[in-house]
C-alpha positions in Angstrom: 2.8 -9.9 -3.7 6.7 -8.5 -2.8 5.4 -4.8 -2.5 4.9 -3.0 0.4 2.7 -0.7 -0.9 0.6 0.3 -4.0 0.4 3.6 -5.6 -2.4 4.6 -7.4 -2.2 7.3 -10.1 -6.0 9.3 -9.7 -7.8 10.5 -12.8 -11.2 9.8 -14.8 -8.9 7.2 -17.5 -8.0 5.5 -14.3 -11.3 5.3 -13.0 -12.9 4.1 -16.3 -10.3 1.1 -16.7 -11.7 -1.9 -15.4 -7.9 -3.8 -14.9 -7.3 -0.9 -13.1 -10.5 -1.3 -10.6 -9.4 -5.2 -10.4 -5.8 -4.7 -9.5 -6.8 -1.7 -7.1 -9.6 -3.8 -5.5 -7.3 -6.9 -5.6 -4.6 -5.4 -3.5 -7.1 -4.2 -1.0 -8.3 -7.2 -0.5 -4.9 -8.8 0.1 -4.1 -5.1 2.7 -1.6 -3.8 0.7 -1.0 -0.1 1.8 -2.8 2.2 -0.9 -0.9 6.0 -1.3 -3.4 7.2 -3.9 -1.9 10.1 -5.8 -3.9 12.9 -8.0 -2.5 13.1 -11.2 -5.9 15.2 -13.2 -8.4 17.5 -10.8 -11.0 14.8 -10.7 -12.7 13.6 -7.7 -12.9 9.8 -6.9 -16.5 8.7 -6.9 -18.1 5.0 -6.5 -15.5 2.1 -6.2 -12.6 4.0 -6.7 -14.3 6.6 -3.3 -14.9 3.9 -0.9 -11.4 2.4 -1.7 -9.1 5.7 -0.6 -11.5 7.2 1.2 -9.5 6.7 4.5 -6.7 7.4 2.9 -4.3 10.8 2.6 -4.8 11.8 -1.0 -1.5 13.4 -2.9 -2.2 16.2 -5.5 1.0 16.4 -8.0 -0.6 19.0 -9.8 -1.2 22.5 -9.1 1.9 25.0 -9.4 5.7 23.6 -9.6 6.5 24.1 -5.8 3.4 23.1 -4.6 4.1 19.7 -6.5 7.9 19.4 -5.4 6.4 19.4 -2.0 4.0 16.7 -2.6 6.2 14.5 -4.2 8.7 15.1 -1.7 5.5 14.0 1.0 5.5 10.6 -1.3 8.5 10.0 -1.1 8.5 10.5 2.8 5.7 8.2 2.8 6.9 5.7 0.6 
């Protein structure tokens, strides 16, 4: 309950684990700040959609410099 914010690492494993989907929901619920971050090209659907869905999405994936910059966005965020 000390964290500012919650990080979520995107990808189909993530999706599929339900302690994942309880911890994710759980820290909604208590309005955590969610920063989810793509770690595999896969596109959030049900639960996992409605939860980031207002959300800026990070993509650390994709060419070397286009992930430096990304992370470097996290961080900023963070």
């Amino acid at each position: 309950n000390k964290s500012v914010c919650i990080i979520l690492f995107l990808s189909e494993n993530y999706f599929k684990d339900e302690l994942c989907e309880k911890e994710a929901k759980y820290a909604n619920e208590i309005e955590k700040s969610l920063i989810p971050v793509k770690v595999q090209n896969y596109e959030p659907i049900e639960w996992l959609q409605k939860l980031i869905e207002k959300e800026s999405c990070f993509q650390l994936l994709g060419s070397e410099s286009h992930s430096k910059l990304e992370y470097d966005k996290l961080l900023l965020k963070i």
